[in-house]
C-alpha positions in Angstrom: -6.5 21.8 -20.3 -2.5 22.1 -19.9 -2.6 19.0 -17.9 1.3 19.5 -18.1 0.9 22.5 -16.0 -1.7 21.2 -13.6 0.3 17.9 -13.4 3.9 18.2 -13.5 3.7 22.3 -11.4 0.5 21.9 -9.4 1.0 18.7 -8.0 4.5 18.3 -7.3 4.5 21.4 -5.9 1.7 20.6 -3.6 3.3 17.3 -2.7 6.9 19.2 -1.6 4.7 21.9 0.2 3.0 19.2 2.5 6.0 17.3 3.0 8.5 19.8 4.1 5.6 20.9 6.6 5.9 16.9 7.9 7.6 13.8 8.5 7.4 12.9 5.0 10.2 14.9 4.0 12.1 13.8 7.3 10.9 10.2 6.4 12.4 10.4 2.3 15.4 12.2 3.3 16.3 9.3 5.7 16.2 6.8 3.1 18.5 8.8 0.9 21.1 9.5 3.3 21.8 5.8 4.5 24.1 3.8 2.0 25.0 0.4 1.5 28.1 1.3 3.5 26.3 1.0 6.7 25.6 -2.3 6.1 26.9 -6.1 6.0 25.3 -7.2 3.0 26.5 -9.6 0.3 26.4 -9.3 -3.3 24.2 -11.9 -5.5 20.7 -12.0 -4.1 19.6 -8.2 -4.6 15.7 -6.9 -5.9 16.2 -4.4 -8.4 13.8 -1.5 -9.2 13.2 0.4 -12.7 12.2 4.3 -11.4 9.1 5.8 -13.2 9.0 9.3 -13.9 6.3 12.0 -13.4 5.2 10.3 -9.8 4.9 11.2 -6.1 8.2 9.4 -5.5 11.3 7.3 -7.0 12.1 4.0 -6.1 15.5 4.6 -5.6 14.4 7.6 -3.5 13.2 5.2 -0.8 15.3 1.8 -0.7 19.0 1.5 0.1 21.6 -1.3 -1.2 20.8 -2.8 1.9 17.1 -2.7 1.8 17.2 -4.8 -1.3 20.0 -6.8 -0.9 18.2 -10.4 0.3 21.2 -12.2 2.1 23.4 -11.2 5.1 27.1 -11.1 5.7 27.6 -13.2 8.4 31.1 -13.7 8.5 30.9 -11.6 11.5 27.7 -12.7 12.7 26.4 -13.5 16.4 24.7 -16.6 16.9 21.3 -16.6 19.2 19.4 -20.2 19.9 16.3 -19.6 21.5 15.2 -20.9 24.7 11.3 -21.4 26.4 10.3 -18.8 28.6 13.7 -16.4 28.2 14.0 -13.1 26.0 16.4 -12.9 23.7 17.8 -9.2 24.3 19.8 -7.7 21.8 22.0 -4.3 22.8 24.7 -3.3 19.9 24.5 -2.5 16.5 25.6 -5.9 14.3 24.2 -9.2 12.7 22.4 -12.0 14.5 22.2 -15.2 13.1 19.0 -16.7 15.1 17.4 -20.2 15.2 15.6 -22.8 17.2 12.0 -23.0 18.6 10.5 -21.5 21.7 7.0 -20.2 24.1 6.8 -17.3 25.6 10.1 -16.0 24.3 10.3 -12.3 22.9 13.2 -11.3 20.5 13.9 -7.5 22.0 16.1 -4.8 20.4 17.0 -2.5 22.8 20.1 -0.5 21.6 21.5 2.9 20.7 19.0 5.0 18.5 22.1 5.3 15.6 22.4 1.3 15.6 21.6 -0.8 12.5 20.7 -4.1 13.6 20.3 -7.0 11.7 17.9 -10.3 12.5 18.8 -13.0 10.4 16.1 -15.9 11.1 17.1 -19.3 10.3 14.6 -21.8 11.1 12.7 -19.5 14.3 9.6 -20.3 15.9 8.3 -18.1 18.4 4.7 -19.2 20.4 3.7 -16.7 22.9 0.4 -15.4 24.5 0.3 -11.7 25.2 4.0 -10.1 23.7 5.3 -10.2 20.3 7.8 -12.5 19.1 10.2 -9.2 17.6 10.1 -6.2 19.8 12.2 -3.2 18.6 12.0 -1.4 21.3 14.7 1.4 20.1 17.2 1.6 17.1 18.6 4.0 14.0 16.8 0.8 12.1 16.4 -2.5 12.0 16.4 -5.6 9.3 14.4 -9.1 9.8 16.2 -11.2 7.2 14.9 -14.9 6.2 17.7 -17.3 5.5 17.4 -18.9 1.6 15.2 -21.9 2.1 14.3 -21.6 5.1 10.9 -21.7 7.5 10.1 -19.7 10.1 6.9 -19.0 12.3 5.5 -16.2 15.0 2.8 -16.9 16.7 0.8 -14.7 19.3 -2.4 -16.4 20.6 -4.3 -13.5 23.3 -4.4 -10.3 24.8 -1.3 -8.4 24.2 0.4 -6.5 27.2 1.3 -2.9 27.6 4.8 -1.6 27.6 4.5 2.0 29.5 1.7 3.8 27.9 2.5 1.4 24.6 0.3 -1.4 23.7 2.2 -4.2 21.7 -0.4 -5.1 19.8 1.3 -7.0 17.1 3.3 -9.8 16.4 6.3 -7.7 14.9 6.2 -5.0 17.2 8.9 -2.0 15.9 9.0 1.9 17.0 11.5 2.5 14.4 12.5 2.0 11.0 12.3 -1.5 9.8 13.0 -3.9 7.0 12.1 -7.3 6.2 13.9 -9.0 3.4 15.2 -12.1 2.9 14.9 -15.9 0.5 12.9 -17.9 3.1 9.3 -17.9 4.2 8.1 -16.2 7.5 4.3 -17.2 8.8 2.6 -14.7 11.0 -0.5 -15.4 13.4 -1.8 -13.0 15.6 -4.6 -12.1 17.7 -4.1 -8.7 17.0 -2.1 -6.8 14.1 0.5 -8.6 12.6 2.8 -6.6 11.9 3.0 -3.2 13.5 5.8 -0.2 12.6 5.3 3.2 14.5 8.0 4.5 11.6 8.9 3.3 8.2 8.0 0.0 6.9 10.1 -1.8 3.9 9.7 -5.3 2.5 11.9 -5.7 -0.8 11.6 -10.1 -0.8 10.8 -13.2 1.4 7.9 -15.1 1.3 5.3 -14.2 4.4 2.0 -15.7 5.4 -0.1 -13.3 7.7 -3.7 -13.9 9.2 -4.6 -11.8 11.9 -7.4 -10.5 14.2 -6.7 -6.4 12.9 -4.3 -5.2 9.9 -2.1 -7.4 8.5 0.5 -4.8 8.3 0.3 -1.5 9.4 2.7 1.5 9.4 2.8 5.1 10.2 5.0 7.1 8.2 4.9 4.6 5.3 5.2 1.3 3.8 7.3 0.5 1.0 7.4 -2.6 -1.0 9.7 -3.5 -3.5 9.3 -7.2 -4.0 8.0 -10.9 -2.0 5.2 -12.8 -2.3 2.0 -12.2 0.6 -0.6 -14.0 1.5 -3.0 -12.2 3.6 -6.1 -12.8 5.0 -7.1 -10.0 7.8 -10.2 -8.9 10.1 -9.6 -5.3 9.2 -7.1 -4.1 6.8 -4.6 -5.9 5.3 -1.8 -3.3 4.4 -2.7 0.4 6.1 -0.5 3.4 6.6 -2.0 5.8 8.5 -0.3 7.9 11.7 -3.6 9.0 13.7 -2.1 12.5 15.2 -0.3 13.4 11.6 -2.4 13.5 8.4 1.2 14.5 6.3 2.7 11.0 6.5 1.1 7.8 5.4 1.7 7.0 2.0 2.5 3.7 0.4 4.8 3.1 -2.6 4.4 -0.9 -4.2 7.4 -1.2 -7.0 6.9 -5.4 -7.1 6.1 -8.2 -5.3 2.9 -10.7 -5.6 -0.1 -10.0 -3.3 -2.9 -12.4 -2.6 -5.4 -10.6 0.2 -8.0 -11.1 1.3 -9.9 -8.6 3.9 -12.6 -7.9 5.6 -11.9 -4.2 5.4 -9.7 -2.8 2.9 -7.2 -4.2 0.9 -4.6 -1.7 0.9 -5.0 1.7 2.5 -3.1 4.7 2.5 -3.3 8.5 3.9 -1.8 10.1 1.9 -1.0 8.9 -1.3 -0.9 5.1 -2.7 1.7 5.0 -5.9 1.8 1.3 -7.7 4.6 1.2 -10.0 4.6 -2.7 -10.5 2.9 -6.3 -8.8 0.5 -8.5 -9.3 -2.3 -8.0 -7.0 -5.7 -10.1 -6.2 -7.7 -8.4 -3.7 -10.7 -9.5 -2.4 -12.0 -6.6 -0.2 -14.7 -4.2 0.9 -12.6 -1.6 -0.6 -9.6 -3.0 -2.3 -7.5 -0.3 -3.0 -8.1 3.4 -0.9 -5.8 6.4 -0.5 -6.4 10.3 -0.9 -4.4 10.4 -4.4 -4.2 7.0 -5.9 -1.9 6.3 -9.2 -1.3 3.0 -10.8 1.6 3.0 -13.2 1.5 -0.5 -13.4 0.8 -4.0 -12.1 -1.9 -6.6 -12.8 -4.8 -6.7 -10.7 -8.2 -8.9 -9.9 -10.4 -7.3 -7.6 -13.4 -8.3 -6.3 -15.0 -5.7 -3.8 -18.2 -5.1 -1.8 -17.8 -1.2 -1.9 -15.8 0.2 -3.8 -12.7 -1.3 -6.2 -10.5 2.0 -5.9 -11.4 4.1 -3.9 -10.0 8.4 -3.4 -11.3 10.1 -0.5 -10.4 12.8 1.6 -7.8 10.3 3.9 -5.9 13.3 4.8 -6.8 17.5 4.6 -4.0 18.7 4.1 -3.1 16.8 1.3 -5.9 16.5 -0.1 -5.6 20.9 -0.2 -2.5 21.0 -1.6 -3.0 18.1 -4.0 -6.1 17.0 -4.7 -8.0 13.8 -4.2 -7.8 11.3 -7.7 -7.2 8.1 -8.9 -4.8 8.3 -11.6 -4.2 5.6 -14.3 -1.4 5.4 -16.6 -0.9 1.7 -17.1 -1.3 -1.6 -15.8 -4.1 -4.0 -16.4 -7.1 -4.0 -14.5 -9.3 -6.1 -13.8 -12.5 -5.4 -11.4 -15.8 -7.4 -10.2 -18.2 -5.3 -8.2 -20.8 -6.5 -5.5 -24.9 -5.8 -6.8 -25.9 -2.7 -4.8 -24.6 0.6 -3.9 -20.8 -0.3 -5.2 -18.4 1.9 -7.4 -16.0 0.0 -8.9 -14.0 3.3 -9.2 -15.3 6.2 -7.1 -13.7 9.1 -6.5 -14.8 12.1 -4.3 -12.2 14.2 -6.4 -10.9 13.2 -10.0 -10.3 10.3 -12.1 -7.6 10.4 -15.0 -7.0 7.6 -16.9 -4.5 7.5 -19.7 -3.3 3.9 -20.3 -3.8 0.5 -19.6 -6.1 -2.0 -19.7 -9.0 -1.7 -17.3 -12.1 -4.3 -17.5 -15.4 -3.5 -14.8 -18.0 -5.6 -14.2 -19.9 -3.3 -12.3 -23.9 -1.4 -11.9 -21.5 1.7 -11.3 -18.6 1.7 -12.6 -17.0 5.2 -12.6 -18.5 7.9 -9.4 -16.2 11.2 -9.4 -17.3 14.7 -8.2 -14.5 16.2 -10.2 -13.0 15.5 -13.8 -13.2 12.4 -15.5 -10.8 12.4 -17.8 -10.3 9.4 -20.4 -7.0 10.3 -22.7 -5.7 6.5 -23.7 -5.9 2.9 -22.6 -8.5 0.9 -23.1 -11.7 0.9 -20.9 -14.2 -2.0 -21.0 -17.4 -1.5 -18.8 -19.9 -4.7 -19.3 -18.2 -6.1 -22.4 -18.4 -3.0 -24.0 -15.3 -0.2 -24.7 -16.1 2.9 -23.8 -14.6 6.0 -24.9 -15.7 8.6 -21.6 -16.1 7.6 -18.0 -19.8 7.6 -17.1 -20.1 9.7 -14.0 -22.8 8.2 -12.0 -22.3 10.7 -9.2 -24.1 12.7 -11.6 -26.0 10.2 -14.0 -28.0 7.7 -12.0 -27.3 7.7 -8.1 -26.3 3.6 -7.1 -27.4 1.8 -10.5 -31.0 3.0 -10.8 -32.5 2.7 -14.6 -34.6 4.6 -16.3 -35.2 8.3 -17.5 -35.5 9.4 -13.5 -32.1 10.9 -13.0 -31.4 12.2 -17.1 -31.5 8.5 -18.7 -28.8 7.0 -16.3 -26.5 4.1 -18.3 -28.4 0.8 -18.0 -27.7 -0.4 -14.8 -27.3 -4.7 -16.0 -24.6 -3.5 -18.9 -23.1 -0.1 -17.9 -23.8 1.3 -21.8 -25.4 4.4 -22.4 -29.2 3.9 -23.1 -28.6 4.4 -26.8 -26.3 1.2 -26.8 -23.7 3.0 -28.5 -21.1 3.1 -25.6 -19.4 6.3 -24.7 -22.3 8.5 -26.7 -24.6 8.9 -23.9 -25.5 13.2 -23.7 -23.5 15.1 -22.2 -24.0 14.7 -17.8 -24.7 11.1 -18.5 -21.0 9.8 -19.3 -18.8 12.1 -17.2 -18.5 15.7 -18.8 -18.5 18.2 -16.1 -21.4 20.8 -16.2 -18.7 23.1 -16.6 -17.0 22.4 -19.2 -14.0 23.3 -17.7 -11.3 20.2 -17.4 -9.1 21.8 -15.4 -11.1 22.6 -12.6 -11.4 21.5 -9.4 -9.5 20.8 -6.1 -8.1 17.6 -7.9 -5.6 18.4 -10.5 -3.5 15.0 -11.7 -0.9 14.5 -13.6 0.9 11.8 -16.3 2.9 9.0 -15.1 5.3 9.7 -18.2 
């Protein structure tokens, strides 16, 4: 099927098409250009990243020294304590060392759009009832930095106010870039979103706590994650990318970092495209993972969903014409419980290529594709039993129905082909397009290698 071709041309291609077209290109090319040398950062405490090859994007394509550096240099450092009932405005690029308790107290960054500015909590707690603890209102970019050890907690208890035409509808409330990084803890509570970027959002370490009434954290051009340990538990989504006026940007990239969600939406959601390169993830979700092209390189992962377990849909046109929609598996190890009923464990309305790893369903339906389905390496249990093709039950059974009705479906309690020799159903029942041909399609993957 040249999958190198399709692959390594076809989608790469496709992915540089779209982004020069849109912020995404505007978004990566940022990231490159800033250097440590902009920064104040210390040596010693810095998240490191290994770069796989033959993905949407390189890990040290998106994070700077400074990104993953976790402490601050604050030899040089200006000291904020915060008081009840008075903002905290901050005007010039620097580093500010910030402690002390407060209500109705807002953090604001208000200065040049070519200023770095650096928040260094150290022991903050910030109680208010309709405006976010952190406001960036404008910057170049700006770091929330927890000191090592320390505890810090941002609280926002009702209706949040406007600002102009902009609502401020989360606790962190940024219009620019922003990263959060750090060796201490940082506890979010909010009534709405909890955190909230209108640009590029980077985590790369810190410990955070989020519960809120909306997403956990949500982004528009991106969210990149390099390392930290989250506990989430949201109304809606917990992690979402998504710019509602520009279907180019919205991807997330996950290189590390320990996840515990749990949502009463989706788990993790991107536009564009979701690339996993490394975590260990337990998702408990209507749809855990979701994204127009979703590849997993690598990571652990429990996930229990109502829905679907990963989920490709058509998030955004124009990539999704230029790329394809698939869910793409070259490693990790996978592990996925499935609700009784309608539920795909992993249902895609493009392709599904898997070609290493470890995943394990427990599922009525565990693979829906309209596309390919494409099973080149790994292991694949479904029900207890390997399988060597991905049963298609787009075309093979229609939600876990039994029987001879739809061209003797797998068995619905055990996923295994009727026959009970798994992976030897006839051909329509375990995933082999009508076809025949592998390489068609508007979904076209390629090899994490």
């Amino acid at each position: 099927m040249k999958q190198e071709n399709l692959r390594r041309n076809g989608i790469l291609r496709g992915l540089t098409a779209v982004a020069l077209s849109g912020a995404l290109a505007l978004s990566l090319c940022a990231c490159m250009a800033e250097t440590s040398s902009s920064a104040g950062g210390e040596s010693g405490h810095s998240t490191s990243l290994s770069s796989v090859t033959g993905t949407f994007i390189s890990a040290s394509d998106i994070f700077t020294d400074r990104d993953l550096e976790q402490t601050a240099d604050l030899s040089a450092a200006t000291t904020i304590a915060l008081t009840n009932g008075e903002d905290a405005t901050i005007t010039e690029e620097g580093v500010y060392l910030i402690s002390g308790s407060a209500k109705d107290c807002t953090i604001i960054v208000e200065a040049d759009d070519s200023a770095k500015v650096q928040l260094v909590l150290d022991g903050v707690s910030i109680e208010n009832a309709d405006m976010p603890a952190i406001y960036v209102k404008s910057a170049d970019k700006v770091f929330i930095t927890t000191t090592e050890g320390s505890s810090n907690s941002l609280v926002a208890t009702g209706d949040f106010a406007t600002d102009g035409d902009t609502n401020l509808d989360a606790v962190i409330f940024s219009k620019d870039d922003l990263t959060l990084n750090g060796l201490g803890s940082l506890s979010i509570e909010s009534s709405a979103n909890g955190l909230s970027c209108k640009d590029d959002l980077k985590v790369t370490g810190g410990t955070y706590s989020i519960t809120s009434a909306e997403d956990g954290m949500e982004a528009h051009d991106s969210i990149a994650i390099a390392g930290g340990e989250f506990t989430i538990g949201s109304s809606k989504d917990a992690i979402h990318s998504e710019d509602d006026e520009d279907d180019t940007v919205g991807y997330i990239y996950i290189g590390g970092g320990t996840f515990k969600i749990d949502a009463e939406d989706d788990g993790i959601q991107a536009t564009t495209f979701m690339q996993i390169d490394g975590g260990s993830f337990e998702i408990d979700a209507v749809e855990a993972i979701e994204g127009t092209y979703v590849q997993i390189n690598a990571g652990t992962f429990a996930i229990s969903a109502s829905d679907d377990g990963i989920n490709a849909t058509d998030k955004s046109a124009s990539f999704a014409a230029s790329n394809g929609i698939c869910i793409e598996i070259t490693g990790g190890e996978i592990s996925i419980s499935m609700a009784q009923g309608d539920t795909d464990a992993v249902d895609s309305n493009g392709d599904i290529l898997s070609s290493g790893g470890t995943i394990d369903i427990t599922a009525q339906s565990p693979f829906d594709y309209v596309g390919t389905g494409e099973l080149s390496g790994g292991t694949v249990t479904v029900n207890g039993q390997q399988v060597t093709q991905l049963s298609n039950q787009m075309m093979g059974g229609m939600g876990g129905m039994q029987g001879g009705e739809m061209g003797d479906a797998p068995n619905a309690s055990t996923g295994t082909p009727p026959s009970g020799n798994a992976g030897e159903a006839p051909d329509g029942n375990m995933g082999t397009p009508p076809s025949g041909d592998m390489g068609g399609g508007p979904g076209k993957g390629r090899q994490g290698q």
